[in-house]
C-alpha positions as CSV (number, residue, x, y, z in Angstrom):
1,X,-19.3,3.7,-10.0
2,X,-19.0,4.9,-6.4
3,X,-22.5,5.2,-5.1
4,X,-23.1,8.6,-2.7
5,X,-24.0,8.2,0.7
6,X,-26.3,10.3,2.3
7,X,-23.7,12.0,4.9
8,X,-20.3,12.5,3.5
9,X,-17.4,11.2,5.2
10,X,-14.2,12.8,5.6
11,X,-11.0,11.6,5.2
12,X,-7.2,12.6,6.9
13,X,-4.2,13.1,4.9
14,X,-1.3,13.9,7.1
15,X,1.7,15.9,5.7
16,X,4.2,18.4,5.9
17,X,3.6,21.9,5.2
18,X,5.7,21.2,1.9
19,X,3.3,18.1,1.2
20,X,0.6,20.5,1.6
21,X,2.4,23.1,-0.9
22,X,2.7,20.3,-3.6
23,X,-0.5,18.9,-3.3
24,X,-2.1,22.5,-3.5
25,X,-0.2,24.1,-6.2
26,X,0.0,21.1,-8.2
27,X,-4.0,20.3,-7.7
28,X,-3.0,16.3,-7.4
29,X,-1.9,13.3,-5.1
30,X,0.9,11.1,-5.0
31,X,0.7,7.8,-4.2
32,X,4.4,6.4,-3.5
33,X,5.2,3.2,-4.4
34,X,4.6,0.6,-1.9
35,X,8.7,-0.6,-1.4
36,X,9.6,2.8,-0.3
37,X,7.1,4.3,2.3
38,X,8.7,5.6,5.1
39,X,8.0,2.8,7.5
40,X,9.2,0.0,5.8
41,X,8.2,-2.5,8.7
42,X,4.7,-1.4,8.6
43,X,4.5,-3.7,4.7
44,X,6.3,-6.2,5.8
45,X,3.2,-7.7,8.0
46,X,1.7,-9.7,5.2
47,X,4.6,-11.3,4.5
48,X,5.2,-11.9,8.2
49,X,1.5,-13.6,8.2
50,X,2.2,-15.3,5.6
51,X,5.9,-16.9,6.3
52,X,4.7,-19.7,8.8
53,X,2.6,-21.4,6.3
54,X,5.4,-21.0,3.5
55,X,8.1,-22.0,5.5
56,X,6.0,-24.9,6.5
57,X,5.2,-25.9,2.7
58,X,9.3,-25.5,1.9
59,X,9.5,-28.5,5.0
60,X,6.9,-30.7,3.6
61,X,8.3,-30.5,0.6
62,X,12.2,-31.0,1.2
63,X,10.7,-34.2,3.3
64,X,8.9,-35.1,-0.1
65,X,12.5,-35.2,-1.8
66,X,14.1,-37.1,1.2
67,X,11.1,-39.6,0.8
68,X,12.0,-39.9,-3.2
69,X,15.5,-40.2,-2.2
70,X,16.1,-37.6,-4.1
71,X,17.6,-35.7,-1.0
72,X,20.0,-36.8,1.9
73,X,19.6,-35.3,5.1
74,X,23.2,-33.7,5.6
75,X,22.3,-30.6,5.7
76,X,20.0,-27.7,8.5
77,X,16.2,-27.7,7.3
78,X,15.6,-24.9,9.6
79,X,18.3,-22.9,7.9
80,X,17.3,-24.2,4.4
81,X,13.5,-23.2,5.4
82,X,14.3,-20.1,6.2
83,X,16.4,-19.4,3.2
84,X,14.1,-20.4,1.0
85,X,11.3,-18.3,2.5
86,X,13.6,-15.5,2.4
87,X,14.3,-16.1,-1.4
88,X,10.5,-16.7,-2.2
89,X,9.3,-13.0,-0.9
90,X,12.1,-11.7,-2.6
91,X,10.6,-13.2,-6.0
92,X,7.4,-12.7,-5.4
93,X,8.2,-8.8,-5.1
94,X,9.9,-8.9,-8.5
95,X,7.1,-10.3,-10.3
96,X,4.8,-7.7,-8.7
97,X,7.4,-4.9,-9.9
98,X,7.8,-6.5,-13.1
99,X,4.0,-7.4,-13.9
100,X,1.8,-4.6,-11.3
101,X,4.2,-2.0,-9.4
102,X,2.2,-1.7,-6.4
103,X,1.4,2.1,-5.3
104,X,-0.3,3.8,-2.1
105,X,-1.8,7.3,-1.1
106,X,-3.1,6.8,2.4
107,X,-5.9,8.7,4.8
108,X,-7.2,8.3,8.5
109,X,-10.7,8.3,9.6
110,X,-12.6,9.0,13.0
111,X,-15.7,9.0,14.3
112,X,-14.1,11.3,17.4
113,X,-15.1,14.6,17.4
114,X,-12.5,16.0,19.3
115,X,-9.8,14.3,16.9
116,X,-12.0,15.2,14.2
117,X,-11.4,18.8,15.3
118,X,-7.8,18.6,16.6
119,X,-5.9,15.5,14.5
120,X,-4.4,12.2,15.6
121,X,-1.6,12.6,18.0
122,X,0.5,9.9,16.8
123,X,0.2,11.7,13.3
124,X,1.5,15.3,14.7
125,X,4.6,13.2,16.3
126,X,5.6,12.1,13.3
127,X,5.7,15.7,11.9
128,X,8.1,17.4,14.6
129,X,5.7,20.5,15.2
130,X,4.9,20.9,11.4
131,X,2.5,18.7,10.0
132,X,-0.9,19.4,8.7
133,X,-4.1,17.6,8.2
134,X,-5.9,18.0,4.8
135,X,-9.3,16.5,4.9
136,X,-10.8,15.1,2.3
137,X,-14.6,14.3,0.9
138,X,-14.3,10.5,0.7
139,X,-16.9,10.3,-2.1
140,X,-15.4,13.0,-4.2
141,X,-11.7,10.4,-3.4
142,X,-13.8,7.8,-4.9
143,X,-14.4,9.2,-8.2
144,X,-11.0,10.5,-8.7
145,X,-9.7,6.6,-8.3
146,X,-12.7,5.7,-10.6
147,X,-11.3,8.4,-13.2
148,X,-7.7,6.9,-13.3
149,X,-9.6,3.1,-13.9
150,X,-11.3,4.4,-17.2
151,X,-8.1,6.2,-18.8
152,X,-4.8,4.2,-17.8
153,X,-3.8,0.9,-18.0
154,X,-4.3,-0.5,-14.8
155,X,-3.9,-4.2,-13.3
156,X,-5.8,-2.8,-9.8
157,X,-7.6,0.1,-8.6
158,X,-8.7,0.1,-5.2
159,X,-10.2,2.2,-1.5
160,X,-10.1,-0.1,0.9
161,X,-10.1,0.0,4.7
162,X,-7.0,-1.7,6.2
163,X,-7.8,-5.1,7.9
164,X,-5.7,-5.0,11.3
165,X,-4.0,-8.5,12.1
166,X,-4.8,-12.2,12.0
167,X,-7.9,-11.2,14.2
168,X,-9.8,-8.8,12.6
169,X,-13.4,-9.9,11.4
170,X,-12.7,-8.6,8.0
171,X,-9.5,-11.2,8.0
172,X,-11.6,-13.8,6.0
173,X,-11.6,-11.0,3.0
174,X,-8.4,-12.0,2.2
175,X,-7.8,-15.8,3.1
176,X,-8.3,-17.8,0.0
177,X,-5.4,-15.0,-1.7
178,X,-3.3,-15.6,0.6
179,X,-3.5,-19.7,0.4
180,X,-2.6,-19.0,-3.3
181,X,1.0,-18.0,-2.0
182,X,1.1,-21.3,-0.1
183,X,0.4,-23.2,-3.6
184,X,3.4,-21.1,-4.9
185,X,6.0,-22.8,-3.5
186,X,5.8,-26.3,-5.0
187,X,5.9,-24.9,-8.2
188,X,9.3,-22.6,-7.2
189,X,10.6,-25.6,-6.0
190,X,10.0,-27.6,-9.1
191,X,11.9,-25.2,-11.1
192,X,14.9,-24.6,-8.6
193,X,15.2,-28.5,-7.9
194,X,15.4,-29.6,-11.6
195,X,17.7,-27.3,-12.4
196,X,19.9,-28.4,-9.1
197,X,19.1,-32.3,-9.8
198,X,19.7,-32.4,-13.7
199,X,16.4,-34.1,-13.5
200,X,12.8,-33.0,-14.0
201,X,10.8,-32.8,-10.3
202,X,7.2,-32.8,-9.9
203,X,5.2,-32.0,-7.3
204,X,1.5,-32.9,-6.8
205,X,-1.7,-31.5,-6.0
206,X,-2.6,-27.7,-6.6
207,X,-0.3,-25.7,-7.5
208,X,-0.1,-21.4,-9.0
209,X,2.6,-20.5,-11.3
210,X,5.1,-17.6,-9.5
211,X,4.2,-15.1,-12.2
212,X,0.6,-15.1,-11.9
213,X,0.6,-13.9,-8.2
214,X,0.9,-10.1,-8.5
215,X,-2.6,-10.0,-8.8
216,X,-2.9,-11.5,-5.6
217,X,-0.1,-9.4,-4.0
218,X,-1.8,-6.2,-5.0
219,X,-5.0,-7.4,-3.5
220,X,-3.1,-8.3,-0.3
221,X,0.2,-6.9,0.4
222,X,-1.1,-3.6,1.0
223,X,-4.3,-3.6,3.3
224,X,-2.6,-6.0,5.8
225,X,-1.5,-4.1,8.8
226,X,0.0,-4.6,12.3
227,X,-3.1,-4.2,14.8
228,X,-0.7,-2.1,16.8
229,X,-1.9,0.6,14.2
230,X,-5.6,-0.2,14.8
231,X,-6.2,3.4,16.2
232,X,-5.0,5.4,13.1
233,X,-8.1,3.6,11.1
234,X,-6.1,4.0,7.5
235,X,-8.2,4.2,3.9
236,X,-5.2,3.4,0.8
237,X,-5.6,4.1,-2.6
238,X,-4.0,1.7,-4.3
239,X,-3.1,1.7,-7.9
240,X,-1.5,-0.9,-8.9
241,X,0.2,0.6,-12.1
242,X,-0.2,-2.7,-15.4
243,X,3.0,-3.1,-17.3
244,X,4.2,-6.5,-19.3
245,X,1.4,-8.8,-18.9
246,X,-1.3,-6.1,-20.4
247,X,-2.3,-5.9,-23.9
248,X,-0.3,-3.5,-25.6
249,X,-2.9,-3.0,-28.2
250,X,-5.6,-1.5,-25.6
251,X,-6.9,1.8,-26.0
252,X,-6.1,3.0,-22.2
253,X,-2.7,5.0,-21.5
254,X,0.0,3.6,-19.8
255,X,0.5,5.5,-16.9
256,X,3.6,7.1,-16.3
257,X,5.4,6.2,-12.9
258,X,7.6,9.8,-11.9
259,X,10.7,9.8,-9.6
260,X,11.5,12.0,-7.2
261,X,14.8,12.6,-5.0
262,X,14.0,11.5,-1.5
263,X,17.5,11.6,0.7
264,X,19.9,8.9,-0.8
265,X,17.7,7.2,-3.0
266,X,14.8,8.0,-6.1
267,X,11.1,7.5,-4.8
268,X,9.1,6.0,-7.4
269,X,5.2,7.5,-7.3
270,X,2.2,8.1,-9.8
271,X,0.6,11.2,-9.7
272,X,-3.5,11.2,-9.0
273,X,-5.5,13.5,-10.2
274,X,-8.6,14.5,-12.4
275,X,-8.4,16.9,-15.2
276,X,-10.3,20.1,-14.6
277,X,-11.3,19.2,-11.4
278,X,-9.8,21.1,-7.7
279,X,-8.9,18.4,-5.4
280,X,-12.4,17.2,-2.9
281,X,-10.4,19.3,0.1
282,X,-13.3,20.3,2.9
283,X,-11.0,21.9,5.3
284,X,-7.4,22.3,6.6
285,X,-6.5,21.2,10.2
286,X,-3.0,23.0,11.2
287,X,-0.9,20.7,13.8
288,X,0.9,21.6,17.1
289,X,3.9,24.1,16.5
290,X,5.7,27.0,17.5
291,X,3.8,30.0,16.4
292,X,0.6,28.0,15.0
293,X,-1.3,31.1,14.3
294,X,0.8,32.2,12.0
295,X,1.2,28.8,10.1
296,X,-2.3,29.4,9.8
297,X,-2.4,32.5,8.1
298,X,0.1,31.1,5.7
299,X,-1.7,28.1,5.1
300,X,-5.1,30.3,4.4
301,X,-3.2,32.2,2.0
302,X,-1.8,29.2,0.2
303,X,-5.4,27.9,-0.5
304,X,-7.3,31.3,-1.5
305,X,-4.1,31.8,-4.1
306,X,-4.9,28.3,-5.5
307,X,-8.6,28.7,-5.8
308,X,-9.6,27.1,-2.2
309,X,-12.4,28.5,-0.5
310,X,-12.2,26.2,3.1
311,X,-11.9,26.4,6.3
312,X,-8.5,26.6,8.5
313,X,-8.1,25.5,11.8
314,X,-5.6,25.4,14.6
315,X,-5.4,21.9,16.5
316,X,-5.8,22.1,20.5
317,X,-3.1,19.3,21.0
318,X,-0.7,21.1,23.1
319,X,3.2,21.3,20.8
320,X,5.6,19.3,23.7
């Protein structure tokens, strides 16, 4: 259980004035599956960390096969590298899909008391003069994740600070899960070369089987981030939703994932929420736009009607 510190911390959720809507009237959160936030580039860092040392274990390998004479050397091992590193993400996001869809809600956190007042500017930009900061109780977070752990079936629950780049102290966290991906590839390779050879290939020393790393993925895919981002200082929820490899006979619920229409394409999310329980909202911060005060006034209204009695402010960030 989460344990409650003696001063409560707040957290920031960034949205739209229509996030704000369905988060109010609905009383829950969405956490949006992990493929299809809307900076796609932002979750491709762990694989980027990672790709050096896989493309480096696809080279000693192929040079294992030359050795064996069970390759020639008429062919590009860059190009065949880089192929197969390609091809190995790919699978390793299947098996996570197919074994532990991944899913993230995320929140921002200061110790700034003029952003704590006034909001992130590189939040409001992404909002175009309409975005709004709900702030959050971080404890009261806590035991909402705690309350989907106990009733769905879940492979992993987690609130976890994200660790910015290679450099971070907090980098040696996820190191020996990451060197699990490395031991990965031998064992793809096994499978891919027999098949091409007609012959069975073996590989030695340690080796993890492809379908056992979407524990591992959950763990590290999603609180790897460029330290570019170091000054938004994100929380995720992640919920990573169990499917084939769970005991059907359990007595937790599966949990539903939901779709929703997002442009050209269905997001998949899981909705997060605690029955009989208002969401752990402190206060509302309203972002830079035309005519703020009256956004304001709308936004006071929205909460009172849903049962909200918090405070609303205006941000000072000037609307450019």
């Amino acid at each position: 259980m989460a344990t409650k510190p003696s001063k409560s911390t707040e957290l920031y959720h960034y949205t739209s004035l229509a996030g704000l809507m369905g988060i109010v009237n609905s009383g829950t959160l969405h956490a949006s599956h992990i493929d299809f936030l809307n900076d796609r580039k932002e979750m491709a860092y762990a694989d980027d960390v990672m790709r050096p040392t896989i493309r480096e274990e696809f080279r000693t390998r192929f040079l294992e096969l030359q050795n064996a004479g069970l390759m020639n050397d008429n062919f590009d091992m860059d190009w065949l590298c880089d192929k197969e590193t390609d091809t190995f993400f790919r699978v390793i996001s299947e098996v996570s899909n197919r074994y532990s869809p991944i899913f993230i809600c995320s929140f921002c956190r200061t110790d700034d008391p003029y952003i704590a007042e006034n909001g992130l500017l590189s939040q409001w930009r992404g909002y175009g003069g309409g975005g709004v900061s709900i702030v959050f109780d971080e404890y009261e977070l806590k035991t909402l994740v705690e309350a989907q752990l106990s009733k769905f079936k879940l492979a992993v629950t987690s609130f976890e600070n994200i660790i910015y780049g290679k450099e971070s102290h907090r980098f040696t966290e996820v190191e020996a899960d990451l060197d699990l991906f490395r031991r990965a590839v031998p064992t793809l390779m096994e499978h891919t070369m027999s098949k091409a050879l007609g012959k069975k290939v073996v590989f030695e020393g340690e080796k993890v089987e492809i379908d056992d790393l979407y524990l591992p993925y959950a763990n590290v895919k999603p609180i790897l981030k460029h330290p570019a981002f170091f000054e938004e200082r994100e929380t995720r929820i992640v919920v990573a939703v169990a499917r084939n490899k769970f005991s059907k006979k359990s007595s937790l619920k599966k949990k539903d994932i939901k779709f929703k229409l997002r442009d050209n394409y269905l997001l998949p999310y899981i909705v997060l929420e605690k029955k009989g329980r208002k969401l752990p909202i402190k206060r509302v911060i309203v972002g830079p736009s035309v005519e703020p005060l009256r956004r304001k006034a709308s936004v006071d209204l929205l909460l009172s009607e849903n049962g909200y009695d918090v405070p609303v402010t205006v941000s000072e960030i000037p609307f450019a």
